[in-house]
N, C-alpha and C positions, 0 to 999 in steps of 0.2 A: 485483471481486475475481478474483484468479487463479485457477486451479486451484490452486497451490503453498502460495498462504496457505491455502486451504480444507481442505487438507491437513496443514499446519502446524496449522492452531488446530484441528482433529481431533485430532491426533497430542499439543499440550499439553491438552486438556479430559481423555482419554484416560488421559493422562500424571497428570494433575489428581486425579483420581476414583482411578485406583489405592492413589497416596500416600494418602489418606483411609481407604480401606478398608482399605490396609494399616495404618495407626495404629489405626483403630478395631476391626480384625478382633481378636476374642478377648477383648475387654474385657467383664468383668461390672459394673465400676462404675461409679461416674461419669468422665467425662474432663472435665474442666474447660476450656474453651475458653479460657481466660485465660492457663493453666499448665500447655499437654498436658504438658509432660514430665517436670515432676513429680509432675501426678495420675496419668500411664502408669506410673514408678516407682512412686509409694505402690499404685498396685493391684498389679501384679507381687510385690512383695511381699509384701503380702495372700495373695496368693494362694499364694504359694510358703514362708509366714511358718514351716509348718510343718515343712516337708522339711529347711528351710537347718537350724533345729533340732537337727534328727536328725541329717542329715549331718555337723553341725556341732560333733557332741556340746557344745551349750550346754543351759544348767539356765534352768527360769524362774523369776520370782520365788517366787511360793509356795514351789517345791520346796527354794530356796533359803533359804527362812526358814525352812523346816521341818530343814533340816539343823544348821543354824544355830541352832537353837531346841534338838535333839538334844545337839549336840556343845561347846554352849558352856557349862558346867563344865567340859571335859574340858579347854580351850582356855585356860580361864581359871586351869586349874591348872599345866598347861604352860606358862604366858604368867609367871607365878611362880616358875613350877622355874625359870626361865631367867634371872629377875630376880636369884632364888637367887646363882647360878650365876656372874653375871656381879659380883655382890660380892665371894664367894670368888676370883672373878679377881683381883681391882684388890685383894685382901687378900695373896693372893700373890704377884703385883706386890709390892706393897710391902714384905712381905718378903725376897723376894728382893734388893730395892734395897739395905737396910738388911744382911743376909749379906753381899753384894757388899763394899758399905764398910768392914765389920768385919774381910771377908779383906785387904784394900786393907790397912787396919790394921798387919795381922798382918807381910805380906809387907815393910812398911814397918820393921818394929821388926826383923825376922827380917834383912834390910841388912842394918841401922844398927849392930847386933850383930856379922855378920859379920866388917863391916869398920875 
């Protein structure tokens, strides 16, 4: 062997060992050898699970059934009013359809008279 190789396969063993440490540097949990880079994601996460949170203003469950638990009568009555609401639409609607026509009517005999 040359110098060159001996220097080369130094320089990738080197090179080798780094990459390693750099993956496993900071890891509290397991790294899975099968699936580094999705057990490095699921710890990362982990690990970060709470900040993103925060940062993130998201609710977790509990908090969210507890609101949930709070506000639904309120939801339930507004989910009604609206039900309400949207009857007296289609009621209006249709009278209005039904006006429409009768004017239709009017302006028809109001002609026929004229002329």
């Amino acid at each position: 062997m040359t110098p060159l190789e001996i220097g080369l396969i130094i320089i990738l063993i080197a090179v080798t060992l780094f990459l390693v440490y750099y993956f496993f540097r900071g890891s509290t949990g397991n790294i899975a050898i099968t699936r580094p880079i999705e057990s490095r994601v699921d710890e990362y996460l982990d690990r970060k699970f709470d900040h993103m949170i925060d940062e993130w203003s998201l609710v977790r469950k509990p908090e969210l059934q507890k609101f949930k638990d709070e506000r639904n009568d309120l939801l339930d009555h507004d989910e009604e009013r609206i039900r309400k609401l949207k009857e007296y639409e289609a009621e209006m609607k249709k009278n209005l359809t039904e006006l429409e026509g009768r004017l239709d009517t009017l302006e028809n005999t109001l002609e026929t008279k004229e002329s």
